[in-house]
N, C-alpha and C positions, 0 to 999 in steps of 0.2 A: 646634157639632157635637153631634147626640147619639146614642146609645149604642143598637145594635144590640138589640133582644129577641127572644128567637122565641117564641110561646105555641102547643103543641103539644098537639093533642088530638082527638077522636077522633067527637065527635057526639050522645054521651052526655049523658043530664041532668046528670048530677053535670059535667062538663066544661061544656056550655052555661052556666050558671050562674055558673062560675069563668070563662069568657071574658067574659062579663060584667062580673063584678067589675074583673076588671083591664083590662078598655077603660077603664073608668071611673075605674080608682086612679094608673092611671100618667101621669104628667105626659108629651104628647104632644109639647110643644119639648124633653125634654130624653131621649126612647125614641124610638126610632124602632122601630114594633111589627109585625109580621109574624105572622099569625094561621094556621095550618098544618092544616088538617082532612086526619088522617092516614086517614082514614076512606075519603075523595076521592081521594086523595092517598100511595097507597102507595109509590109511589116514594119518597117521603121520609122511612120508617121506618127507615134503613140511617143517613141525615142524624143520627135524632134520638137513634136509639141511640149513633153517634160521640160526641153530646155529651153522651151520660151520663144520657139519659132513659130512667129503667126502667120507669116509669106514668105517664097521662096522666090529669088533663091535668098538664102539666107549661111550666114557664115557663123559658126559656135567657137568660140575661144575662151578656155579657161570657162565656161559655164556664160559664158555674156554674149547673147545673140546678136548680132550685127544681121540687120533687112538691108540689102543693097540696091534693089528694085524692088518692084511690082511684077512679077511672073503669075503667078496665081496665089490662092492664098489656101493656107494649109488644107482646110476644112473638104475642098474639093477633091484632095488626095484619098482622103477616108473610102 
């Protein structure tokens, strides 16, 4: 079984970059990875605030948000 992630982000260079990386770092048998262009995708800023995402991009695992950069910060999604 593996482990829900959500990578949350916004479309930004500094964010494209960072999805990037982590397509590429995280072991795909053991994440099961869900990529969220909140950009696209506003409905799902209310999601990613619940889980504690204050900037993007931002990576969710198991409920514990991981900030990787400075992209923009959630509020201007709204």
């Amino acid at each position: 079984m593996s482990t829900k992630a959500t990578f949350y982000h916004a479309g930004c260079p500094v964010c494209v970059a960072a999805e990037r990386t982590v397509a590429e770092a995280l072991d795909r048998s053991k994440y099961n990875v869900e990529i969220v262009h909140l950009g696209q995708q506003k409905g799902r800023v209310a999601e990613a605030e619940k889980a504690g995402v204050k900037s993007v991009p931002a990576l969710v695992i198991n409920g514990q948000p991981f900030h990787i950069n400075h992209g923009a910060d959630l509020s201007v999604l709204k």
